[in-house]
Z-matrix of the N, CA and C atoms (Angstrom, degrees):
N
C 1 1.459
C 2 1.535 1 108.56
N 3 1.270 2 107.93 1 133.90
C 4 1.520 3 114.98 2 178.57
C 5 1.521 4 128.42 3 -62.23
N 6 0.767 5 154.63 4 154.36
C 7 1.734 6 153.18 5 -146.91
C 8 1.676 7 80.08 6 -115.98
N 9 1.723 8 91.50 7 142.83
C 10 1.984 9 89.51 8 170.30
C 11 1.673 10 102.06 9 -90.89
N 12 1.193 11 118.43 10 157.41
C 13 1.620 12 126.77 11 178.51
C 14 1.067 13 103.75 12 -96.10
N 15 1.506 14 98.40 13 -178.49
C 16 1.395 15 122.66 14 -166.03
C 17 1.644 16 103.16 15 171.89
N 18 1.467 17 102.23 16 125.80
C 19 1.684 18 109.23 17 166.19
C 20 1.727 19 95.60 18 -95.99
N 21 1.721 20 109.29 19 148.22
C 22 1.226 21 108.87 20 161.50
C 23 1.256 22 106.78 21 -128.17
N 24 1.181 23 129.52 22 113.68
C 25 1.262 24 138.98 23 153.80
C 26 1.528 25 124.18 24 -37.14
N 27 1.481 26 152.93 25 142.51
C 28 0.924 27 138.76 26 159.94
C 29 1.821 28 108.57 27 92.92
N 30 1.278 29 117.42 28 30.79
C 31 1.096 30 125.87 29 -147.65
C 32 1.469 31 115.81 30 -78.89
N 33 1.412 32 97.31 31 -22.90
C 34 1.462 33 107.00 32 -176.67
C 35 1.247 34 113.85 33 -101.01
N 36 1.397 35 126.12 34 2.53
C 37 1.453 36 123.40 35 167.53
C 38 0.939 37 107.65 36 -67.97
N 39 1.743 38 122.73 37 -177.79
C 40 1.296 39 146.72 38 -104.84
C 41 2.639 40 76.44 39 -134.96
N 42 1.032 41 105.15 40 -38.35
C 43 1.227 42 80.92 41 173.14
C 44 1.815 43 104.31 42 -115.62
N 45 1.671 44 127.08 43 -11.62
C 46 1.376 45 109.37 44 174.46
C 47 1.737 46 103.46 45 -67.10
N 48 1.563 47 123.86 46 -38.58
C 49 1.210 48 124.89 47 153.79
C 50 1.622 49 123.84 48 -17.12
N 51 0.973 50 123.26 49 -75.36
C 52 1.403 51 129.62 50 172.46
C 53 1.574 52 111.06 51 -70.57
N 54 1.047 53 128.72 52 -42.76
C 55 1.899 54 121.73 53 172.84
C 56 1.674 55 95.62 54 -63.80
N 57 1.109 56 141.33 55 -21.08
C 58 1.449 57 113.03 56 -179.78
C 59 1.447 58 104.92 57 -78.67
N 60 1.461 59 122.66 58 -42.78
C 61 1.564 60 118.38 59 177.59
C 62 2.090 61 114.79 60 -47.88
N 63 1.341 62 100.86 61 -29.87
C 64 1.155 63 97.51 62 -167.85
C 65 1.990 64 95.82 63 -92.11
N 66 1.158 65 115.82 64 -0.89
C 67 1.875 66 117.62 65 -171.82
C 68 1.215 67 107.75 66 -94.91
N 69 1.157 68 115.14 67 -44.20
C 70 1.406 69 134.54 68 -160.44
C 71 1.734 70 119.81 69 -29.54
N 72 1.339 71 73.77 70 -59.81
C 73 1.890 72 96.97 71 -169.30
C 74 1.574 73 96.18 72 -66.74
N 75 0.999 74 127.70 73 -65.88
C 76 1.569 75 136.94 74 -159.87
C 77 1.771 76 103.92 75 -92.09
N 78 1.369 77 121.62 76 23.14
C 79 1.627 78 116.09 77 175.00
C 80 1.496 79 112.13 78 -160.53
N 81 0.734 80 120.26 79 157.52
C 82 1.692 81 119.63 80 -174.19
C 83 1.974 82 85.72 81 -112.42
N 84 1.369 83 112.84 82 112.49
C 85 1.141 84 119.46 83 -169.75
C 86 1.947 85 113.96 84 -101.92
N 87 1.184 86 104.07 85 142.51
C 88 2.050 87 83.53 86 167.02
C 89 1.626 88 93.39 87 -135.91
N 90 1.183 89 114.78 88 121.16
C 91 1.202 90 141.83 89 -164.81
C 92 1.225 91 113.48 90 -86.30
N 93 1.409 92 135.00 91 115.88
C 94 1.546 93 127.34 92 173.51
C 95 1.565 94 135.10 93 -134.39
N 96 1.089 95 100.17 94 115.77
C 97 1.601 96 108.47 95 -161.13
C 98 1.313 97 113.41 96 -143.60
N 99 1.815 98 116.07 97 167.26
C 100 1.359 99 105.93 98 -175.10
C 101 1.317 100 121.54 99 -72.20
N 102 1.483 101 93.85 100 -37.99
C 103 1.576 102 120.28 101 -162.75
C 104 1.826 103 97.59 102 -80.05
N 105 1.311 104 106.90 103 159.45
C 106 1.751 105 121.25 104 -177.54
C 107 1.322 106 97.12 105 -77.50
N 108 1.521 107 118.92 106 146.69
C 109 1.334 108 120.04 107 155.85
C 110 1.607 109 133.72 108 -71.60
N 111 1.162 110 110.02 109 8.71
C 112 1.229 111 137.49 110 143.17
C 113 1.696 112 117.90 111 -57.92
N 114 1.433 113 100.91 112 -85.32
C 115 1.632 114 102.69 113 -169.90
C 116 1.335 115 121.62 114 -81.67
N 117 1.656 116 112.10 115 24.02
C 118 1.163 117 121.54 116 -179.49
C 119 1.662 118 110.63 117 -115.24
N 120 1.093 119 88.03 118 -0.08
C 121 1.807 120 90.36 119 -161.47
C 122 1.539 121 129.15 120 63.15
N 123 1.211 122 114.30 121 22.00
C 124 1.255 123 125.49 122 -167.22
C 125 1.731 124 109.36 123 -81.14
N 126 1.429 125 130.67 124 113.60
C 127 1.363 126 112.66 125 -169.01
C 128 1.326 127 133.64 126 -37.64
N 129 1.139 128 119.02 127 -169.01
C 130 1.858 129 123.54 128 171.70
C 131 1.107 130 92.65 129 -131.40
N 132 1.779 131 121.96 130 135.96
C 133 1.604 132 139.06 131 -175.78
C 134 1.675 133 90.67 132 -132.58
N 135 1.534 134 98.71 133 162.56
C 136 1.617 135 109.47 134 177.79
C 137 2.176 136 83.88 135 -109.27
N 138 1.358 137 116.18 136 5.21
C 139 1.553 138 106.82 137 176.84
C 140 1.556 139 98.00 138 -132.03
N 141 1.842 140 119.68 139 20.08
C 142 1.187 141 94.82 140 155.65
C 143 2.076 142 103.19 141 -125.50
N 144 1.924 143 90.00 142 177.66
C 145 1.283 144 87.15 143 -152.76
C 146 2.123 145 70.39 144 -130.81
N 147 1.503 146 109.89 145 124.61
C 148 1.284 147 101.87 146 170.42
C 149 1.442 148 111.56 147 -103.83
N 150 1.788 149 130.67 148 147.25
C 151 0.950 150 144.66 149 -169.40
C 152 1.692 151 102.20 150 -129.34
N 153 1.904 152 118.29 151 98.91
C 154 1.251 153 94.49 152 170.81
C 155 1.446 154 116.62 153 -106.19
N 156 1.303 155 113.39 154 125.28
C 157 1.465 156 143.42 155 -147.68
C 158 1.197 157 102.27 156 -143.71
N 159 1.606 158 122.32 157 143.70
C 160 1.295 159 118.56 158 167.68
C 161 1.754 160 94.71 159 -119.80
N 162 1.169 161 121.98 160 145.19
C 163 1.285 162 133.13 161 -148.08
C 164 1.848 163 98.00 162 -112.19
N 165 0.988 164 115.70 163 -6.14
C 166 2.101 165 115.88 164 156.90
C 167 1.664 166 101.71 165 -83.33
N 168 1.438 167 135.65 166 5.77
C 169 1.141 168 128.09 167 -168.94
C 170 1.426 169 101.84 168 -121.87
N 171 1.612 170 135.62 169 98.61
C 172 1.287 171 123.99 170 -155.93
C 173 1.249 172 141.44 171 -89.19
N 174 1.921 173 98.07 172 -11.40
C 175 1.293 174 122.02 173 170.41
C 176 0.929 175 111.02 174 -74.78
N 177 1.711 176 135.87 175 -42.53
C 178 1.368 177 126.59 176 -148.58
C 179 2.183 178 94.98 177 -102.95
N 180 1.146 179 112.95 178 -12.83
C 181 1.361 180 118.28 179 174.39
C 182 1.571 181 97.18 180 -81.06
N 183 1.838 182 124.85 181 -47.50
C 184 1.546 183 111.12 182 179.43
C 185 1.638 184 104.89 183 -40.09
N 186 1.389 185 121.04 184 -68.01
C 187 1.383 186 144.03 185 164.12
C 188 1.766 187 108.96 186 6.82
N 189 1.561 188 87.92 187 -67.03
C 190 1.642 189 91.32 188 -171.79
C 191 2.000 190 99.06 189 -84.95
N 192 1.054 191 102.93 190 -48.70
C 193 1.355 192 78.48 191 -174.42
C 194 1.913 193 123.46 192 -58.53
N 195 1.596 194 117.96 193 -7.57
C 196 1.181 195 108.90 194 161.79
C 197 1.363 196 116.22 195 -68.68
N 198 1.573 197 121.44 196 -48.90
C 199 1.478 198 137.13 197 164.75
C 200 1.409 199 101.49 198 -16.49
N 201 1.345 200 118.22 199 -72.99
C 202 1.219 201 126.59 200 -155.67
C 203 2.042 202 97.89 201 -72.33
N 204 1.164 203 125.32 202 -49.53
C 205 1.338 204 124.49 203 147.12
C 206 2.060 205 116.22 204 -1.94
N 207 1.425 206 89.19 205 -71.53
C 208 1.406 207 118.19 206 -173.35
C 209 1.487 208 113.25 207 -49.10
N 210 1.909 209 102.44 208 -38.43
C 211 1.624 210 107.24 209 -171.15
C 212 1.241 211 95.19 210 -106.92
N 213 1.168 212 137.66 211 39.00
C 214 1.627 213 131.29 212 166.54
C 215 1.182 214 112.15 213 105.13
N 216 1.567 215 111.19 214 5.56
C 217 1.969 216 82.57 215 179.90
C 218 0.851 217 125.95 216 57.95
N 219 1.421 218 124.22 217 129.48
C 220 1.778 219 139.07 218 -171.98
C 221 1.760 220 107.95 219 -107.70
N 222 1.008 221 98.35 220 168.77
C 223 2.117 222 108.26 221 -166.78
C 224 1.784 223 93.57 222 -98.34
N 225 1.565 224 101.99 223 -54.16
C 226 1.694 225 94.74 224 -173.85
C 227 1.642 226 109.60 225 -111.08
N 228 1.449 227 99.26 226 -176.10
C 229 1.745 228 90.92 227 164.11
C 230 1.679 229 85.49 228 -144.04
N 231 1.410 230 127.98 229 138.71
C 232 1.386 231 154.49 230 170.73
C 233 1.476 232 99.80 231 -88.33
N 234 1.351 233 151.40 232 83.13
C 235 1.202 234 147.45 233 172.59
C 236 1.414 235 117.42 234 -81.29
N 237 1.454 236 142.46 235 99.83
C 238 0.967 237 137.89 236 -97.13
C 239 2.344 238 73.86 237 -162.33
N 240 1.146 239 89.55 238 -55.47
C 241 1.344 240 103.48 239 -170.48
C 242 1.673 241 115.48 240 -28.66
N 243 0.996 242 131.60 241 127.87
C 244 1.631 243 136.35 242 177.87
C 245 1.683 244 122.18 243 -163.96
N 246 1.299 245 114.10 244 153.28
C 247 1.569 246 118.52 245 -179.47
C 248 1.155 247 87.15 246 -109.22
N 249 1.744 248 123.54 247 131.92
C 250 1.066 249 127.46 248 130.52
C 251 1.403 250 115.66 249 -142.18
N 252 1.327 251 118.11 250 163.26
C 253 1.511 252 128.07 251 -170.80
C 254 1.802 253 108.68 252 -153.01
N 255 1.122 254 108.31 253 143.23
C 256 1.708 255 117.63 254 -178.26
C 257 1.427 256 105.74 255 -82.30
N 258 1.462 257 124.95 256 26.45
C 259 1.548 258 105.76 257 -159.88
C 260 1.988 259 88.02 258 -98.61
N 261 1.582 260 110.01 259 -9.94
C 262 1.970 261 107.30 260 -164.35
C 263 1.076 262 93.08 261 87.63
N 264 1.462 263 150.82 262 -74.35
C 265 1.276 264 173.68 263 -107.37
C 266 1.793 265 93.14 264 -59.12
N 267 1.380 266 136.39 265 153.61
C 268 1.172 267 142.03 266 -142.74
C 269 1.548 268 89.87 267 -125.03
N 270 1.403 269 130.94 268 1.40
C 271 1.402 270 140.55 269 168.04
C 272 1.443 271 127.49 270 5.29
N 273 1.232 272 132.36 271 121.22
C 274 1.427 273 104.99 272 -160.55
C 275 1.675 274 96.88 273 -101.09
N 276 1.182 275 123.38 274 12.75
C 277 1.645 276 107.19 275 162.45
C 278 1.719 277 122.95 276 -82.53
N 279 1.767 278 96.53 277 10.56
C 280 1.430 279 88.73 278 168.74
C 281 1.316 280 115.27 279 -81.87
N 282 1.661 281 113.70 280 -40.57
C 283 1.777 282 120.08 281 156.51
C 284 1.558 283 105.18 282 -20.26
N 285 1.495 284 104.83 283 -95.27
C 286 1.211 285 126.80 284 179.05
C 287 1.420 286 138.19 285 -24.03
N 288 1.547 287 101.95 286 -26.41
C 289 1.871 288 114.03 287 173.81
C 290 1.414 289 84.06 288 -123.05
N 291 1.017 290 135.01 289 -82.98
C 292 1.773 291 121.71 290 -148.41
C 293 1.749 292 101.60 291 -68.08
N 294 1.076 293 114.85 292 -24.14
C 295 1.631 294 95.95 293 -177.30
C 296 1.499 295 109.06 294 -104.31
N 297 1.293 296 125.73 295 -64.78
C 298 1.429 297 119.45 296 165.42
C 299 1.517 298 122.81 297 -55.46
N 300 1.209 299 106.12 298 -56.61
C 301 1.756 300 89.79 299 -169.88
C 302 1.857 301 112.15 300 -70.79
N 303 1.160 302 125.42 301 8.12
C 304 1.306 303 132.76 302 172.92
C 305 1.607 304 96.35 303 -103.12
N 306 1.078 305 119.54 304 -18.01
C 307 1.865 306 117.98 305 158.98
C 308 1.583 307 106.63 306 -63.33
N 309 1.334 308 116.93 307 -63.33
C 310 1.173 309 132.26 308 -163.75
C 311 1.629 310 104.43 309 -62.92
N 312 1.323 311 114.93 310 -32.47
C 313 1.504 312 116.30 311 -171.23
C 314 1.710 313 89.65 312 -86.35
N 315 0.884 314 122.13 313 -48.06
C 316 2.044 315 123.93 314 -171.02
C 317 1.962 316 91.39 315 -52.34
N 318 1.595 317 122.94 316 -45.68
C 319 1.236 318 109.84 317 -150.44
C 320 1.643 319 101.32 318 -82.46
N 321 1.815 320 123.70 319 -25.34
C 322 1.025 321 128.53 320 -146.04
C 323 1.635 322 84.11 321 -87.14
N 324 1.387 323 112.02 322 -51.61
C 325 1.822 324 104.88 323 168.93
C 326 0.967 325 119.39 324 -58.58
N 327 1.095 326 139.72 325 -66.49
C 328 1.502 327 119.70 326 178.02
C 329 1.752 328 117.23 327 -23.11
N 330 1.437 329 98.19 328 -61.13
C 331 1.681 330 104.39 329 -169.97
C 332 2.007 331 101.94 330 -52.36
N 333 1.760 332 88.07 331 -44.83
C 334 1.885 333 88.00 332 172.03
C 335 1.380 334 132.83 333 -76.08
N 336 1.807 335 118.69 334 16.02
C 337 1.138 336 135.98 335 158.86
C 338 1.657 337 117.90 336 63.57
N 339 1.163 338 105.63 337 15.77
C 340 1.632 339 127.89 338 -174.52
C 341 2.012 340 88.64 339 -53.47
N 342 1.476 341 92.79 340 146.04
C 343 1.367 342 94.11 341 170.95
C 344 1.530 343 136.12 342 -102.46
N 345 1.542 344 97.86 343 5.01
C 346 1.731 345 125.05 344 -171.18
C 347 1.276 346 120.22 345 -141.58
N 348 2.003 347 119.27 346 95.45
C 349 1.424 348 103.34 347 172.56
C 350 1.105 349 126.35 348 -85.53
N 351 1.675 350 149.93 349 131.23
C 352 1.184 351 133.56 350 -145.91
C 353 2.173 352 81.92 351 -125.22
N 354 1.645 353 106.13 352 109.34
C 355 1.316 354 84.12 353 -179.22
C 356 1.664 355 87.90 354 -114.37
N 357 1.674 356 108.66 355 135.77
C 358 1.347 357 116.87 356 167.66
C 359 1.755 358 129.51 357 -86.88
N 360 0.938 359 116.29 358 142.74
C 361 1.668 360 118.82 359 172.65
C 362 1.304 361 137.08 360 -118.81
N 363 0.953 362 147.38 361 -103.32
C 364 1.439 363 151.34 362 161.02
C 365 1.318 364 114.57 363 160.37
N 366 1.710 365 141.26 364 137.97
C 367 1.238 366 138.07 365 133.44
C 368 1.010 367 117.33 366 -16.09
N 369 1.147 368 142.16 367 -6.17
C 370 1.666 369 127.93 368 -178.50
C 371 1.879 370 107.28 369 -103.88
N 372 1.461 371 107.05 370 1.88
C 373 1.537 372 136.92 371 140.27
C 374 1.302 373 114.03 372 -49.07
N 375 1.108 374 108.17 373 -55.86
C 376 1.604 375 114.88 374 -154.74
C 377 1.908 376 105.57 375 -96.48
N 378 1.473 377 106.28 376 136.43
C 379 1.282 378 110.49 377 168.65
C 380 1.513 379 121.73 378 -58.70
N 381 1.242 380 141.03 379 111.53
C 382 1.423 381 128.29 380 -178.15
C 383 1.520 382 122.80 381 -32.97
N 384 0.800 383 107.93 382 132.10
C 385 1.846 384 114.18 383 -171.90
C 386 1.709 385 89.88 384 -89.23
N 387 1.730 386 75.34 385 169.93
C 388 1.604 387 99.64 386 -151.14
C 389 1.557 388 101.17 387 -72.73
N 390 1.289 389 121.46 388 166.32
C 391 1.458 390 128.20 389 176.06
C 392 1.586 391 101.17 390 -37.60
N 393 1.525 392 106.93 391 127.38
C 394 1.703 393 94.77 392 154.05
C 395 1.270 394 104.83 393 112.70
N 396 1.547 395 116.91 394 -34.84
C 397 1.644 396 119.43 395 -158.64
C 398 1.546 397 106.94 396 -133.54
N 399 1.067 398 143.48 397 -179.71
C 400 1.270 399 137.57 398 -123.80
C 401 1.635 400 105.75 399 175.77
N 402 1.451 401 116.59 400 132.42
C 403 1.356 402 134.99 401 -172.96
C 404 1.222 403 103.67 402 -80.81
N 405 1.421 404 109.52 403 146.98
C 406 1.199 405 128.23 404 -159.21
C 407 1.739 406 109.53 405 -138.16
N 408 1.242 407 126.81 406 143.17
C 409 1.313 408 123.08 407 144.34
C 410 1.249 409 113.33 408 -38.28
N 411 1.350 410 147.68 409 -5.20
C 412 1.581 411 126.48 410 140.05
C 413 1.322 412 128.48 411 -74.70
N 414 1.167 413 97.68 412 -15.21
C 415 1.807 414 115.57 413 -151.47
C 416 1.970 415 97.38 414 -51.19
N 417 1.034 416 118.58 415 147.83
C 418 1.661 417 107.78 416 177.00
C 419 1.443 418 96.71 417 -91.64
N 420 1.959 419 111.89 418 146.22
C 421 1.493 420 116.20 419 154.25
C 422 1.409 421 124.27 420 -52.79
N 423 1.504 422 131.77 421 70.87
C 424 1.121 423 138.68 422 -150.50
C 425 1.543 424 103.37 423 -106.02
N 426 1.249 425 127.21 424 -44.79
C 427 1.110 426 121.09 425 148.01
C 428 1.641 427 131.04 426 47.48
N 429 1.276 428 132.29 427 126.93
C 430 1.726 429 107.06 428 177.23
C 431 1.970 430 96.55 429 -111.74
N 432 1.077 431 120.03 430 0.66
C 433 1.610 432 126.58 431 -168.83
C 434 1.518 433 90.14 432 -74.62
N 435 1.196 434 134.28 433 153.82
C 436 0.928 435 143.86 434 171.81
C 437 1.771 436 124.49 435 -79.54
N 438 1.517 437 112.18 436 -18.49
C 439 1.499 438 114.98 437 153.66
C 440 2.076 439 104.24 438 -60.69
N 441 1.491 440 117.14 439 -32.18
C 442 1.154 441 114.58 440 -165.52
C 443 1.658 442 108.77 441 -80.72
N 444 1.117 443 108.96 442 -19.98
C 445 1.505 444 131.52 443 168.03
C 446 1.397 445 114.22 444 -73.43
N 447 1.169 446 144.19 445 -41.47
C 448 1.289 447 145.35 446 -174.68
C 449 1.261 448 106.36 447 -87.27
N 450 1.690 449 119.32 448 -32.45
C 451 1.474 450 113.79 449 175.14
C 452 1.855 451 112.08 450 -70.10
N 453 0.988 452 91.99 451 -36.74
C 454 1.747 453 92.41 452 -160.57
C 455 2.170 454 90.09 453 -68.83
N 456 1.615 455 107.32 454 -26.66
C 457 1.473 456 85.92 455 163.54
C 458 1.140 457 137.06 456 -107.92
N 459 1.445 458 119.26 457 21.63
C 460 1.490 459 145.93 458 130.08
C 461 1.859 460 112.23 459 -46.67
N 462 1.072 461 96.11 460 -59.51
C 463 1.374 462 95.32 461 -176.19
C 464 1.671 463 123.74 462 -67.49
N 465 1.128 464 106.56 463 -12.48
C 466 1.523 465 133.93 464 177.87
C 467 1.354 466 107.17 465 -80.16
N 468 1.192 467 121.15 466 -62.37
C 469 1.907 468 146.54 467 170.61
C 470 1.072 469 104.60 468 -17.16
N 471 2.107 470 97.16 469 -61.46
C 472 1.812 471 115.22 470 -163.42
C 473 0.983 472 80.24 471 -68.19
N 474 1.555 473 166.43 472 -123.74
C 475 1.478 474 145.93 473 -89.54
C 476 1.208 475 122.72 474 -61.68
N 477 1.812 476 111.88 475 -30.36
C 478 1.484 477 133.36 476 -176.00
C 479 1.772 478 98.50 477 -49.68
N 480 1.318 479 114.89 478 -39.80
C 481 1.492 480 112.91 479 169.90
C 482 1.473 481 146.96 480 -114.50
N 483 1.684 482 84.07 481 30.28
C 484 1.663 483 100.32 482 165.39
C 485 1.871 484 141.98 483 -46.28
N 486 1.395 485 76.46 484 -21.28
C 487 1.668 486 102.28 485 161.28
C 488 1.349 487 116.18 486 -82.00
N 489 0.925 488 125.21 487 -29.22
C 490 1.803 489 130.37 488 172.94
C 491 1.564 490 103.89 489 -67.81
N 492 1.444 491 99.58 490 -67.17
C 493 1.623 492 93.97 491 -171.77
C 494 1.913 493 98.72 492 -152.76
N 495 1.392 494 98.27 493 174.36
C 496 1.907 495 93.35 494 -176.07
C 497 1.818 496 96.72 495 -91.41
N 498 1.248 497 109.21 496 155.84
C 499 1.694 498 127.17 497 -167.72
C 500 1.562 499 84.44 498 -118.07
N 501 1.724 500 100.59 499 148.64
C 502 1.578 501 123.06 500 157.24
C 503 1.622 502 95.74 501 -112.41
């Protein structure tokens, strides 16, 4: 029986890092990140396939997502991928990774007919709630930081292709 897929975007971070150790065994994974799976510490699987790609760059991400086309096509995509930095700084690779290259990843699935977009976020989206009460998976990316700004129009994006496929 065939393993179900999954591309994960963001592969070499600090938690796609640790979700591949726990995927591995039970998913045929294709991994995508800037950084090498080498200098990331990111494991070695005989069911994963690493792609290093930076995903604001749209030709060389079309590239891999045909690749991945080529080896069977995956069911979901885990988009995992994000710029952030502690500097406040108004940076324009938050455009560039959270708003475009999460374009580029929404258009390359669609075309790869995946049936699950999995788009991730963080509390550091969300404005701190009031004394007493506590953020939630409802909570809106309300945020005034500009990582909190790019998510809430990330999160907007994913609906633009609810007709393609269903989003978490």
């Amino acid at each position: 029986m065939a393993l179900p897929t999954l591309v994960l975007t963001g592969a070499s971070g600090f938690v796609g890092r640790h979700l591949l150790e726990s995927l591995a065994e039970d998913y045929r994974v294709f991994g995508i990140a800037r950084r090498s799976q080498l200098r990331c510490g990111a494991p070695v699987h005989p069911n994963m396939t690493w792609f290093q790609v930076d995903i604001g760059e749209r030709e060389p991400l079309g590239e891999v997502f045909r690749m991945i086309r080529l080896l069977g096509g995956a069911d979901t995509v885990l988009h995992l991928a994000a710029h952030y930095d502690f500097s406040g700084d108004e940076h324009p690779e938050y455009q560039r990774t959270n708003v475009e290259g999460l374009r580029n990843t929404l258009d390359f699935s669609r075309d790869l007919g995946v049936k699950r977009f999995v788009f991730s976020s963080s509390v550091a989206a969300c404005r701190l709630p009031p004394a007493g009460s506590a953020l939630t998976e409802a909570s809106p990316p309300d945020g005034e930081h500009v990582y909190a700004r790019t998510k809430a129009v990330g999160e907007a994006m994913v609906r633009e292709y609810e007709a393609s496929f269903p989003s978490t």
